[in-house]
C-alpha positions in Angstrom: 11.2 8.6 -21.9 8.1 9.9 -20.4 7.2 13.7 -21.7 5.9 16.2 -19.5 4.3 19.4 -20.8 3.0 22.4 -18.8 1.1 25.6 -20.3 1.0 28.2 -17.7 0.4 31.9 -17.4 3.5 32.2 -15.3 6.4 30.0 -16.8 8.9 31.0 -14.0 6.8 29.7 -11.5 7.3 26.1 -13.0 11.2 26.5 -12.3 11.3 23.9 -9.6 10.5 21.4 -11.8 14.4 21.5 -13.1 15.8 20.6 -9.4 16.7 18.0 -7.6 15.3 14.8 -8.0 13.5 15.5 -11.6 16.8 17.7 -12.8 18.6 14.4 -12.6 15.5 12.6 -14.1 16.1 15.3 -17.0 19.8 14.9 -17.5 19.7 10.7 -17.3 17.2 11.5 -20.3 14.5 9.5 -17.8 12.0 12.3 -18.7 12.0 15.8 -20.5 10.1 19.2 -19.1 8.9 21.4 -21.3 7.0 24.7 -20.3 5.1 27.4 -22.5 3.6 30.6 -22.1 0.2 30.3 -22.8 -0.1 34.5 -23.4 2.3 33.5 -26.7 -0.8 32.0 -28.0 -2.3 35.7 -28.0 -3.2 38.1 -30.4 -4.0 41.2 -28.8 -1.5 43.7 -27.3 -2.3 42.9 -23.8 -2.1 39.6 -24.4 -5.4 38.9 -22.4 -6.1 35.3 -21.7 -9.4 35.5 -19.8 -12.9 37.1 -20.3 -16.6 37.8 -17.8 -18.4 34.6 -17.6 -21.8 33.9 -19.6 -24.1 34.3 -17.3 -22.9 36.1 -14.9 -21.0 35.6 -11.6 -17.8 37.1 -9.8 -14.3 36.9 -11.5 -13.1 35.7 -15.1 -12.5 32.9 -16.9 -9.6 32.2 -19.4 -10.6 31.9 -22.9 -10.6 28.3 -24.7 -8.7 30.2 -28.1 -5.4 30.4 -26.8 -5.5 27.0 -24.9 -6.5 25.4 -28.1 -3.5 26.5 -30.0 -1.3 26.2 -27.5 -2.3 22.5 -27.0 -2.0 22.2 -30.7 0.9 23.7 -31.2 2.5 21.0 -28.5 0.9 18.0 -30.1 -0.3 16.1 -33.1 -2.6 13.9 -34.3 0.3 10.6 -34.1 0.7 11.6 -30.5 -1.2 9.9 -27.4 -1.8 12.5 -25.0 -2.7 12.4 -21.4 -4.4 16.1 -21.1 -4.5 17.0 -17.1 -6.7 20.0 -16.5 -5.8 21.0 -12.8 -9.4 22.4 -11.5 -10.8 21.8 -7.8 -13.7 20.0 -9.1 -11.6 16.9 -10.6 -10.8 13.7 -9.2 -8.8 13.4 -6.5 -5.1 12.8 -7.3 -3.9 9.5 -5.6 -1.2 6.8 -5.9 -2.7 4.6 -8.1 -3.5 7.4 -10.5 0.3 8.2 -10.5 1.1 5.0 -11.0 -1.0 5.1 -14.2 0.6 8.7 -15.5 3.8 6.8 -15.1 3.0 3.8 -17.9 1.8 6.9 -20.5 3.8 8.6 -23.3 2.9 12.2 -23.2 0.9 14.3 -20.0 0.4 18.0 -21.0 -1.0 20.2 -18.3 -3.4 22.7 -18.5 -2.1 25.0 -15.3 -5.8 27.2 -15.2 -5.9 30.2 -13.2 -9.1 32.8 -12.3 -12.4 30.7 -12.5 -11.0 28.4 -14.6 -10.8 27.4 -18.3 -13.5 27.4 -20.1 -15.1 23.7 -20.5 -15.0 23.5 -24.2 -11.2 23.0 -24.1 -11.7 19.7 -22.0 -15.2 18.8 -24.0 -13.5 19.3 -27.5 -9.8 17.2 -26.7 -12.0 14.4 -25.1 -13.6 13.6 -28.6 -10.1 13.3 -30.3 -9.7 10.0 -30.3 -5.4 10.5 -29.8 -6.3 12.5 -26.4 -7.5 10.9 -22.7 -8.5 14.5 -20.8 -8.6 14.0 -16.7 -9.9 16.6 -14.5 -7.8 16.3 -11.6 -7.2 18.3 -8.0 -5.1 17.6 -5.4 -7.4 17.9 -2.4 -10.6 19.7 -1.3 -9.1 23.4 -1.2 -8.6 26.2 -3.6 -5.2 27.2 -4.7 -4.1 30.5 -7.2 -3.5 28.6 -10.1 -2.9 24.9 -11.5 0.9 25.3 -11.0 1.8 23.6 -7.2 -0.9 20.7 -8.3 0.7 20.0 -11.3 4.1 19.7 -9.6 2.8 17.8 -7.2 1.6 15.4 -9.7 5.0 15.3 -11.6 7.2 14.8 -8.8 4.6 12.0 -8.0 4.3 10.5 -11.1 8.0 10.5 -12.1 9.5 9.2 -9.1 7.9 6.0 -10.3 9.8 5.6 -13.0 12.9 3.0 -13.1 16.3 4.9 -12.6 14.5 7.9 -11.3 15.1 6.8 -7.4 18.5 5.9 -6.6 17.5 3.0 -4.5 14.1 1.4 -6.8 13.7 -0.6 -3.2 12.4 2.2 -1.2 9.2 2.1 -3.5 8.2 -0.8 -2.1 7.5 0.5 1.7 6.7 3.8 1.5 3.4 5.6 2.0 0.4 4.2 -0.3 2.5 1.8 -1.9 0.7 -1.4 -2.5 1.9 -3.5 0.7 2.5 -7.5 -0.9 -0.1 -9.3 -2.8 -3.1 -6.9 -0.5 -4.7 -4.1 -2.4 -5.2 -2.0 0.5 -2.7 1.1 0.4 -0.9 1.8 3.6 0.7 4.5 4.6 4.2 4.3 5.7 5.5 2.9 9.3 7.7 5.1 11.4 11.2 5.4 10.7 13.9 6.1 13.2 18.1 6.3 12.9 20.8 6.4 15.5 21.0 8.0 18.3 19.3 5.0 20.1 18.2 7.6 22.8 17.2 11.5 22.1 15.7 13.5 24.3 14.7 10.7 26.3 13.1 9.0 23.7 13.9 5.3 22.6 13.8 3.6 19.2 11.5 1.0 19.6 13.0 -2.3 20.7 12.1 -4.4 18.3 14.3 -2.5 15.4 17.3 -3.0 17.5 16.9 -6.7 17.7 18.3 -7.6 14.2 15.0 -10.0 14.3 14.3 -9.2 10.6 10.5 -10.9 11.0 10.0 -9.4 14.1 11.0 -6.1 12.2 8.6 -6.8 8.9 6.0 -7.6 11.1 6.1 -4.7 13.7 6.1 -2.5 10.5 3.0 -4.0 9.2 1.4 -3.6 12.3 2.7 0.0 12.7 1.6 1.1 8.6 -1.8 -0.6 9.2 -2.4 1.4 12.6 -1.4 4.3 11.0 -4.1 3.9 7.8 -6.8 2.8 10.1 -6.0 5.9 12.0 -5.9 8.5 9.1 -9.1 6.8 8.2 -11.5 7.8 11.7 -9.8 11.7 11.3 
Protein backbone atom coordinates (compact mmCIF):
# COMPACT_ATOMS: atom_id res chain seq x y z
CA UNK A 1 0.00 0.00 0.00
CA UNK A 2 1.43 3.19 -1.04
CA UNK A 3 0.96 6.13 1.89
CA UNK A 4 0.16 9.56 1.04
CA UNK A 5 0.58 12.37 3.57
CA UNK A 6 -0.37 16.04 3.19
CA UNK A 7 0.39 18.95 5.83
CA UNK A 8 -1.64 21.91 4.85
CA UNK A 9 -2.88 25.14 6.40
CA UNK A 10 -6.34 24.32 5.17
CA UNK A 11 -7.21 20.48 5.77
CA UNK A 12 -10.78 20.91 4.24
CA UNK A 13 -9.43 21.93 1.13
CA UNK A 14 -7.77 18.44 0.76
CA UNK A 15 -11.32 16.82 0.84
CA UNK A 16 -11.38 15.73 -2.80
CA UNK A 17 -8.78 13.55 -2.28
CA UNK A 18 -11.55 11.00 -0.53
CA UNK A 19 -13.79 10.83 -3.97
CA UNK A 20 -14.11 9.01 -6.66
CA UNK A 21 -11.35 7.22 -8.17
CA UNK A 22 -8.80 7.55 -4.93
CA UNK A 23 -11.97 6.89 -2.41
CA UNK A 24 -12.16 3.49 -3.91
CA UNK A 25 -8.27 3.37 -4.00
CA UNK A 26 -8.72 4.00 -0.09
CA UNK A 27 -11.42 1.44 0.59
CA UNK A 28 -9.62 -1.59 -1.64
CA UNK A 29 -6.78 -0.65 0.91
CA UNK A 30 -4.68 0.22 -2.52
CA UNK A 31 -3.45 3.50 -0.70
CA UNK A 32 -4.26 5.48 2.60
CA UNK A 33 -4.73 9.55 2.79
CA UNK A 34 -3.82 11.17 5.63
CA UNK A 35 -4.07 14.95 6.18
CA UNK A 36 -2.81 17.35 9.14
CA UNK A 37 -3.18 20.69 10.20
CA UNK A 38 0.09 22.13 10.22
CA UNK A 39 -1.28 25.19 12.77
CA UNK A 40 -1.54 21.97 15.47
CA UNK A 41 2.15 22.13 15.28
CA UNK A 42 1.85 25.73 16.97
CA UNK A 43 2.45 27.18 20.09
CA UNK A 44 1.18 30.56 20.18
CA UNK A 45 -2.54 31.55 20.52
CA UNK A 46 -2.93 32.66 17.00
CA UNK A 47 -1.44 29.82 15.85
CA UNK A 48 0.79 31.88 13.40
CA UNK A 49 2.65 29.79 10.86
CA UNK A 50 4.52 32.49 8.88
CA UNK A 51 6.90 35.48 9.68
CA UNK A 52 8.64 38.93 7.39
CA UNK A 53 11.42 37.56 5.30
CA UNK A 54 15.28 38.28 6.20
CA UNK A 55 16.11 40.68 4.08
CA UNK A 56 13.41 42.19 3.09
CA UNK A 57 10.75 41.92 0.32
CA UNK A 58 6.81 41.85 0.04
CA UNK A 59 4.73 39.15 1.86
CA UNK A 60 5.63 36.36 4.44
CA UNK A 61 7.01 33.22 4.63
CA UNK A 62 5.96 30.23 6.84
CA UNK A 63 8.18 29.36 9.54
CA UNK A 64 10.47 26.06 9.26
CA UNK A 65 9.41 25.11 13.44
CA UNK A 66 6.16 23.97 12.89
CA UNK A 67 6.89 22.11 9.49
CA UNK A 68 9.67 20.35 11.25
CA UNK A 69 7.49 18.84 13.89
CA UNK A 70 4.81 18.23 11.96
CA UNK A 71 7.09 16.17 9.46
CA UNK A 72 8.42 14.48 12.50
CA UNK A 73 5.52 13.84 14.15
CA UNK A 74 4.39 11.85 10.63
CA UNK A 75 7.55 9.95 10.27
CA UNK A 76 10.50 8.18 11.72
CA UNK A 77 13.80 7.32 11.39
CA UNK A 78 12.77 3.27 9.88
CA UNK A 79 10.58 5.08 7.35
CA UNK A 80 11.73 5.92 3.65
CA UNK A 81 10.10 9.13 2.81
CA UNK A 82 9.57 10.77 -0.45
CA UNK A 83 9.23 14.66 0.97
CA UNK A 84 7.44 16.75 -2.05
CA UNK A 85 7.65 20.47 -1.34
CA UNK A 86 5.06 21.98 -3.89
CA UNK A 87 6.88 25.51 -4.78
CA UNK A 88 6.83 27.17 -8.41
CA UNK A 89 10.55 26.94 -8.63
CA UNK A 90 10.72 22.96 -8.62
CA UNK A 91 10.91 20.57 -11.31
CA UNK A 92 8.35 20.20 -13.46
CA UNK A 93 5.88 17.44 -12.56
CA UNK A 94 5.65 14.85 -15.57
CA UNK A 95 4.75 11.17 -16.26
CA UNK A 96 7.72 9.56 -15.67
CA UNK A 97 8.13 11.33 -12.33
CA UNK A 98 4.72 9.77 -11.43
CA UNK A 99 5.56 6.84 -12.51
CA UNK A 100 8.46 6.90 -9.94
CA UNK A 101 6.21 8.23 -6.86
CA UNK A 102 4.24 5.18 -7.72
CA UNK A 103 7.19 2.35 -6.90
CA UNK A 104 7.85 4.52 -3.34
CA UNK A 105 6.59 3.61 0.20
CA UNK A 106 5.71 6.84 1.78
CA UNK A 107 5.23 10.65 -0.16
CA UNK A 108 4.42 13.37 2.43
CA UNK A 109 3.62 16.80 1.07
CA UNK A 110 4.59 20.00 2.17
CA UNK A 111 1.32 22.09 0.77
CA UNK A 112 3.36 25.86 1.30
CA UNK A 113 1.41 28.85 1.13
CA UNK A 114 2.49 32.90 1.19
CA UNK A 115 6.17 33.05 -0.21
CA UNK A 116 6.81 29.85 0.64
CA UNK A 117 8.49 27.70 3.36
CA UNK A 118 11.48 28.56 4.45
CA UNK A 119 14.47 26.51 2.78
CA UNK A 120 15.87 25.05 5.81
CA UNK A 121 12.99 22.57 5.99
CA UNK A 122 14.00 21.11 2.45
CA UNK A 123 18.01 21.70 3.25
CA UNK A 124 17.76 19.84 6.73
CA UNK A 125 15.31 16.50 5.55
CA UNK A 126 17.65 16.22 2.42
CA UNK A 127 20.73 15.27 4.76
CA UNK A 128 18.69 12.45 6.59
CA UNK A 129 19.71 9.73 4.97
CA UNK A 130 15.78 7.95 5.43
CA UNK A 131 14.41 11.15 3.41
CA UNK A 132 14.58 11.88 -0.70
CA UNK A 133 13.15 15.89 -0.71
CA UNK A 134 11.88 17.00 -4.43
CA UNK A 135 10.92 20.40 -5.17
CA UNK A 136 8.22 20.01 -7.58
CA UNK A 137 5.54 22.42 -9.49
CA UNK A 138 3.13 21.63 -11.79
CA UNK A 139 3.65 24.24 -14.51
CA UNK A 140 5.12 27.77 -14.98
CA UNK A 141 2.24 29.77 -12.98
CA UNK A 142 1.62 30.70 -9.49
CA UNK A 143 -1.19 29.16 -7.57
CA UNK A 144 -2.54 30.14 -3.65
CA UNK A 145 -1.06 27.37 -2.02
CA UNK A 146 0.51 23.79 -2.60
CA UNK A 147 -2.93 22.15 -2.26
CA UNK A 148 -4.39 21.72 -6.23
CA UNK A 149 -0.52 20.62 -7.16
CA UNK A 150 -0.34 18.16 -4.71
CA UNK A 151 -3.65 16.65 -5.83
CA UNK A 152 -2.76 16.76 -9.02
CA UNK A 153 0.17 14.75 -8.29
CA UNK A 154 -1.79 12.09 -6.21
CA UNK A 155 -4.48 11.48 -8.56
CA UNK A 156 -1.49 11.13 -11.03
CA UNK A 157 0.64 9.05 -9.23
CA UNK A 158 -1.99 6.65 -7.77
CA UNK A 159 -3.84 5.93 -10.82
CA UNK A 160 -0.71 3.96 -11.61
CA UNK A 161 -1.02 1.61 -9.25
CA UNK A 162 -2.37 -2.02 -10.01
CA UNK A 163 -6.18 -2.34 -9.09
CA UNK A 164 -6.49 1.37 -8.85
CA UNK A 165 -8.02 1.52 -12.69
CA UNK A 166 -10.70 -0.78 -13.36
CA UNK A 167 -9.47 -1.62 -16.73
CA UNK A 168 -5.10 -1.73 -16.12
CA UNK A 169 -5.33 -1.74 -20.24
CA UNK A 170 -6.24 1.75 -20.68
CA UNK A 171 -2.65 2.71 -19.24
CA UNK A 172 -1.17 1.52 -22.01
CA UNK A 173 -2.61 4.32 -24.65
CA UNK A 174 -3.31 7.17 -23.01
CA UNK A 175 -1.55 10.48 -22.97
CA UNK A 176 2.34 10.34 -22.10
CA UNK A 177 2.27 6.73 -21.64
CA UNK A 178 5.37 5.15 -23.02
CA UNK A 179 4.04 4.03 -26.65
CA UNK A 180 5.81 0.16 -27.23
CA UNK A 181 9.52 -0.37 -26.87
CA UNK A 182 9.99 3.88 -27.99
CA UNK A 183 10.86 6.23 -25.23
CA UNK A 184 9.23 9.11 -26.73
CA UNK A 185 5.92 9.99 -24.72
CA UNK A 186 2.95 10.65 -26.85
CA UNK A 187 0.07 12.12 -26.11
CA UNK A 188 -3.08 10.43 -26.60
CA UNK A 189 -5.01 9.92 -30.24
CA UNK A 190 -8.48 11.08 -30.57
CA UNK A 191 -11.24 9.11 -29.37
CA UNK A 192 -14.69 8.95 -30.85
CA UNK A 193 -18.11 6.61 -29.83
CA UNK A 194 -21.42 6.16 -31.62
CA UNK A 195 -23.32 8.17 -33.17
CA UNK A 196 -21.31 7.57 -36.47
CA UNK A 197 -22.51 11.05 -37.63
CA UNK A 198 -23.16 14.33 -35.22
CA UNK A 199 -23.68 17.40 -36.31
CA UNK A 200 -22.37 16.59 -39.57
CA UNK A 201 -19.34 15.31 -38.39
CA UNK A 202 -17.97 11.62 -39.22
CA UNK A 203 -15.89 9.18 -37.17
CA UNK A 204 -12.99 8.68 -39.13
CA UNK A 205 -13.34 5.81 -41.54
CA UNK A 206 -10.68 3.88 -40.67
CA UNK A 207 -12.22 3.10 -36.94
CA UNK A 208 -15.26 1.72 -38.55
CA UNK A 209 -13.43 -0.74 -40.64
CA UNK A 210 -12.85 -3.46 -37.96
CA UNK A 211 -9.10 -3.36 -39.72
CA UNK A 212 -7.48 -3.66 -36.19
CA UNK A 213 -3.81 -2.72 -37.92
CA UNK A 214 -5.27 -0.20 -39.84
CA UNK A 215 -6.78 1.04 -36.53
CA UNK A 216 -3.21 0.71 -34.31
CA UNK A 217 -1.61 2.37 -36.98
CA UNK A 218 -3.96 5.42 -37.74
CA UNK A 219 -3.63 5.96 -33.89
CA UNK A 220 0.08 6.03 -34.01
CA UNK A 221 0.04 8.33 -36.63
CA UNK A 222 -2.74 10.46 -35.03
CA UNK A 223 -0.74 10.48 -31.04
CA UNK A 224 2.54 11.32 -32.93
CA UNK A 225 0.83 14.29 -34.97
CA UNK A 226 -0.57 15.40 -32.00
CA UNK A 227 3.00 15.43 -29.78
CA UNK A 228 4.87 16.97 -32.68
CA UNK A 229 2.10 19.53 -32.65
CA UNK A 230 2.05 20.39 -28.80
CA UNK A 231 5.71 20.53 -29.41
CA UNK A 232 5.86 23.93 -32.19
CA UNK A 233 2.96 25.74 -29.63
Amino acid sequence: MLRFDLISIFPEYLAPLKLSLLGKAIEKGLISINIHDLRDQTKDVHHSVDDTPYGGGAGMVMSPAPWGDAIDQISSDSDQIDLIILTPAGKKFDQKMASYFAHRRQLLFACGRYEGIDARVGQYYAGKSNFKVHEISIGDYVLGGGEVAAMVIIEATARLLPGVLGNPESLKEESHSIIGSSEDLLVEYPNFTKPAVWRGLEVPEVLLSGNHGAIAKWRKEQAERRTDQLGKE
